[in-house]
C-alpha positions as CSV (number, residue, x, y, z in Angstrom):
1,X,-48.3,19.0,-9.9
2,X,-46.1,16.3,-11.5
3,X,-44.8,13.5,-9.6
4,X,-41.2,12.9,-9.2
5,X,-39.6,9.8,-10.2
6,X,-38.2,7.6,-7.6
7,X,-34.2,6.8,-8.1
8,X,-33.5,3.3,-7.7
9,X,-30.0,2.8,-6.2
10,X,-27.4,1.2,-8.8
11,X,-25.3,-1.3,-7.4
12,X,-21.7,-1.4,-9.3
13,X,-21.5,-4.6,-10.8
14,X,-18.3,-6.2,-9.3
15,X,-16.3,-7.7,-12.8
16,X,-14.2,-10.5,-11.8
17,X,-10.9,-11.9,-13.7
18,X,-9.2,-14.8,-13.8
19,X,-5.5,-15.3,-12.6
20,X,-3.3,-16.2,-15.6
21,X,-0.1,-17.9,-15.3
22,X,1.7,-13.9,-15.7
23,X,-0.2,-12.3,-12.5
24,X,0.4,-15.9,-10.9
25,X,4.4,-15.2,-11.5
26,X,4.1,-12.0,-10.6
27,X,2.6,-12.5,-7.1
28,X,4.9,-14.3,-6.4
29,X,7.7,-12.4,-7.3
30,X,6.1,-10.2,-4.9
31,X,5.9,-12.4,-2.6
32,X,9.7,-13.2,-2.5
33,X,10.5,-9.2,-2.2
34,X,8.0,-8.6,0.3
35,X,6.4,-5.8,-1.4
36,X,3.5,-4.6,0.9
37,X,-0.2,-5.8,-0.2
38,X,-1.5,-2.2,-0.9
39,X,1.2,-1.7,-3.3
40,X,0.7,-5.4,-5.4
41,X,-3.1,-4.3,-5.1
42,X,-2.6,-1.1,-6.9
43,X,0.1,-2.6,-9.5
44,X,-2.2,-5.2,-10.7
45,X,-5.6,-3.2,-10.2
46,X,-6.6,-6.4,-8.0
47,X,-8.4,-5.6,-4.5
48,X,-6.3,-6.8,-1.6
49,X,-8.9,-9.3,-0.5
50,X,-8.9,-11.1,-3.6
51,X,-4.5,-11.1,-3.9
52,X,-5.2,-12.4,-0.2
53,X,-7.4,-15.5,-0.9
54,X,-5.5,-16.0,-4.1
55,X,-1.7,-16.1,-1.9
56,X,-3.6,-18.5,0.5
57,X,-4.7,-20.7,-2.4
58,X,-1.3,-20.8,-3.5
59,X,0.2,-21.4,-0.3
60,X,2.2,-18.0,-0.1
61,X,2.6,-15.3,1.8
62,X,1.7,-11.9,1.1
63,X,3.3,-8.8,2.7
64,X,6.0,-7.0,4.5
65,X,4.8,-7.7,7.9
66,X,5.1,-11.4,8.1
């Protein structure tokens, strides 16, 4: 009998981007219309954690229900 190959999980490697001036604008821009974070997160194909840390860098505030 042949032995079976063992599958090694593959993690997804996470690909991070910088902020540029533009997404910096436009967050806040959302920030001022109180768009809800879900929303921004699937406008700028940006996880909600990350549009999180980045608004509290910033020192705004992210969300509708503030």
């Amino acid at each position: 009998m042949a032995k079976k190959a063992k599958k090694t999980a593959t993690k997804k490697k996470t690909v991070r981007r910088e902020y540029t001036k533009a997404d910096v604008k436009e967050l806040r821009a959302h920030s001022k219309a109180k768009t809800p974070v879900a929303k921004i997160a699937k406008l700028t194909k940006r996880s909600e954690g990350s549009l999180r840390q980045k608004a509290l860098k910033l020192g705004i505030r992210l969300g509708h229900k503030r």
